[in-house]
N, C-alpha and C positions, 0 to 999 in steps of 0.2 A: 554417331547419332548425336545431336544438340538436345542439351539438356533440357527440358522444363524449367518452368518458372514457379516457384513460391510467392502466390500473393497475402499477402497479413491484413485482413478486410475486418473493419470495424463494424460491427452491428448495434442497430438502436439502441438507446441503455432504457428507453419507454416508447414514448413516443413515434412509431414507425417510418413517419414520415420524414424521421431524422437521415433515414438512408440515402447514400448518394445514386446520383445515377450511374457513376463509374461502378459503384460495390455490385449492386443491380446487374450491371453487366457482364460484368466478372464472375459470378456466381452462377450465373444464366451459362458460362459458356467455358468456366475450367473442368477438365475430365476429373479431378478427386474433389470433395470437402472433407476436409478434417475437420471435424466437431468436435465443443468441448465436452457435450453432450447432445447425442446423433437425437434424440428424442424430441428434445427443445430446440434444435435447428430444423425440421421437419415442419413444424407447429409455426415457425417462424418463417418458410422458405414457403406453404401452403399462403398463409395471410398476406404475404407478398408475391403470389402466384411462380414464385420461379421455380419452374423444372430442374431437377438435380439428376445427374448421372449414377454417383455414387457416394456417397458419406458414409468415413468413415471414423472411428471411434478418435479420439487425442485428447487424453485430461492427466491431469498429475498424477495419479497411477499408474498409467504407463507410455508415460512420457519420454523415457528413454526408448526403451524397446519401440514406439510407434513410428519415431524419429527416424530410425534405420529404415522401416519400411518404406517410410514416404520418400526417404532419399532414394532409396531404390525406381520407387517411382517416377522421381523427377531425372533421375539419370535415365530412364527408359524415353525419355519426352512427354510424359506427361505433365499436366499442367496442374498448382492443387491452392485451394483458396483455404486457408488457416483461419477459422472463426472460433472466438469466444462465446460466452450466453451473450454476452452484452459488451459495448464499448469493444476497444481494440487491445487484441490478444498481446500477451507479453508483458500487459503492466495488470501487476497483481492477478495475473491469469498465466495458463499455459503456453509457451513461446521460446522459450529461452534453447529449449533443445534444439529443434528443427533449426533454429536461424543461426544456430552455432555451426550445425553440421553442415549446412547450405555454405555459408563462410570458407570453411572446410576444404569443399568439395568444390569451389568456384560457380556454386550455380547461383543465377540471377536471381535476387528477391525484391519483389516490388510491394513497401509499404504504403496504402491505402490514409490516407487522412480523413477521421469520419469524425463520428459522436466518441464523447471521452466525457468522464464525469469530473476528468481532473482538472480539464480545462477548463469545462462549464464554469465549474465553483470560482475556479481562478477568478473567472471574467468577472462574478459576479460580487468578489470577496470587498468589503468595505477597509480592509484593514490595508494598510499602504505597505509599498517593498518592493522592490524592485528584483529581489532573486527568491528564490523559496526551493525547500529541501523536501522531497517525498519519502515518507518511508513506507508505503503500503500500510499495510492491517500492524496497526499496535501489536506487543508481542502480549502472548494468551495468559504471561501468569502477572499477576501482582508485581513480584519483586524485579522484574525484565523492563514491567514495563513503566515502573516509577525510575531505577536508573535511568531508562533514557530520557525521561522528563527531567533528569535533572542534568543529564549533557545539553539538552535544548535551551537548556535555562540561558546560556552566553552564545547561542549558535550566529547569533547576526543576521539573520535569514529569517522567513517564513514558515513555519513546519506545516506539512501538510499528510491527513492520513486518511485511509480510507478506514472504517470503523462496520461490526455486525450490530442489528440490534439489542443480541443479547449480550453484547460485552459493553455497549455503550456507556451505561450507566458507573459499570468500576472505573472504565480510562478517565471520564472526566470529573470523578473524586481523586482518582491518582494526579493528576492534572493539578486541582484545586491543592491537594495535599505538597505541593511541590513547589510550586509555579504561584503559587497564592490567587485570589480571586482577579487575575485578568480576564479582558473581553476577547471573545475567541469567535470565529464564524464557523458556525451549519449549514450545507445545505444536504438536505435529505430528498430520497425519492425522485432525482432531477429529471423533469420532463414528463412523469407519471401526473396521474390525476389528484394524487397526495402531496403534490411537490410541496416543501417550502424551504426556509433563507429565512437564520436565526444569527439575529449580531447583539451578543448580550456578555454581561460577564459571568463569570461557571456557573456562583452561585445562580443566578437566575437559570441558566441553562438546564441543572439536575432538578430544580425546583420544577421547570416547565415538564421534563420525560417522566420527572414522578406523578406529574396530572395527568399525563398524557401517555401511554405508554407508548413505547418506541416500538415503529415498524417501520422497515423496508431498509435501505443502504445508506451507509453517510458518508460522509466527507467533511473531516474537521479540520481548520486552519488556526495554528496558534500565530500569533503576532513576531512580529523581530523584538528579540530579546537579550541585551547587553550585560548581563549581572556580571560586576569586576570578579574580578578571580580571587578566590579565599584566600583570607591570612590565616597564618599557621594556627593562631590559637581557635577562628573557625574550624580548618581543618580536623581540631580534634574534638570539637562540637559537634560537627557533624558526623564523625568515627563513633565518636560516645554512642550518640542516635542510635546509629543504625544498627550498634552494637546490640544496643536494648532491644532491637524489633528480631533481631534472629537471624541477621543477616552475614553471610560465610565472610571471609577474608577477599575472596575473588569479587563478590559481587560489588561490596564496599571501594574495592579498588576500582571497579568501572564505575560506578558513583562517583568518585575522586578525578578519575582520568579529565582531565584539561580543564579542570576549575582550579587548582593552585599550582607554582612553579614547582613541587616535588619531584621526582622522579620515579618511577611505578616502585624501584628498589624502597625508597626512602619512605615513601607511603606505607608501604608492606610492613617497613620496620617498624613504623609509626603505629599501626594497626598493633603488630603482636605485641607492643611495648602497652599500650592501653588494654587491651587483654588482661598481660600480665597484672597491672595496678588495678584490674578490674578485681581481681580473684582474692587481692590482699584486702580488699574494702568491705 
């Protein structure tokens, strides 16, 4: 029996009419949908009149286990359209399993080019660069997610994140606290009735969400960013710091990682040696 195909079909991130007519098609006429929630693809397969066969469940809860079935599936010949709430599945969404296991197992998968919020932003980004680095959703605690504002600091590249409303406001003090007050681009809510496209530096930026408070989804773009690599007697300025703030030995060392010539050993040493003159002072 010839396997089935895996289609990876992008849905509107607002705006409906964002949909292709290929995804339309596809949706109309694969025997499974995986949803990332069967509730809100329903809601969205109604307002775009397409008849569905069958949808069934796929989100990060059980995304292992769902994987297996749908392979099963596609090994029997059926056909199954992988959809997100929004935008296309696999970037900072559900995906990774099935297309590993499809891989795997040599069965066809046909990725869909639709709506994407990361591309939008891109198009629309005033900040110049010709490569850029995504990292999905900033990490959830304080200390995660200032070290990696301070690896970005020399990345040479573009950063690019997706952001929630309610964390918004800590990443971009962490951001300020790091990175000092560069100009950074927003766009929020892309394609919805709230849209907008904010090119400002931080300061102004926390100043505006504290007038305004923040709803819907974002997408923040830091600039390309060259800061020379620390000299040693930095390096223990910056150790001191972070010393103060409460920060372990590990963490301070990925703060360190590729801003001076050290080597992770030498750093470490570096660390418990200032420790140590900390305790005699």
């Amino acid at each position: 029996m010839t396997a089935g195909t895996l289609y990876i079909v992008p849905l509107p991130i607002g705006n409906l009419e964002d949909i292709t007519l290929r995804a339309l098609n596809v949706l109309k006429t694969v025997d499974v949908i995986a949803a990332e929630d069967t509730r809100t693809f329903r809601e969205l397969s109604s307002a775009l009149n397409i008849e569905t066969k069958k949808v069934i469940s796929y989100h990060d809860h059980n995304e292992d286990n769902s994987a297996d079935g749908l392979i099963q599936m596609l090994l029997q010949g059926q056909s199954i359209a992988l959809v997100s709430d929004a935008g296309s599945p696999g970037i900072a969404d559900p995906g990774y399993s099935i297309v590993k296991k499809c891989f795997e197992k040599q069965i066809t998968i046909e990725p869909l080019p639709g709506p994407s919020s990361l591309a939008a932003a891109l198009s629309a980004c005033p900040l110049g660069g010709a490569t850029h680095t995504f990292y999905g959703f900033a990490p959830s605690k304080n200390n995660d997610r200032q070290a990696l504002f301070f690896k970005i600091q020399s990345s040479g590249t573009r950063s690019v994140f997706f952001e929630s409303p309610h964390r918004i406001m800590a990443h971009l003090e962490d951001a300020k606290s790091i990175l000092g007050n560069i100009e950074i681009f927003i766009a929020r809510e892309i394609s919805k009735k709230f849209q907008e496209y904010l090119y400002h530096d931080l300061n102004t930026m926390i100043l505006h969400f504290t007038d305004h408070p923040p709803r819907g989804e974002f997408v923040v773009i830091y600039p390309e960013l060259h800061k020379s690599p620390l000299n040693p007697t930095n390096v223990e300025d910056l150790i001191r710091t972070e010393l103060s703030k409460g920060r372990s030995s590990k963490e301070i060392l990925e703060i360190i990682k590729g801003q001076s010539s050290l080597s992770r050993s030498e750093s470490y040493d570096l660390i418990q040696k200032i420790k140590e003159e900390s305790k005699k002072t």
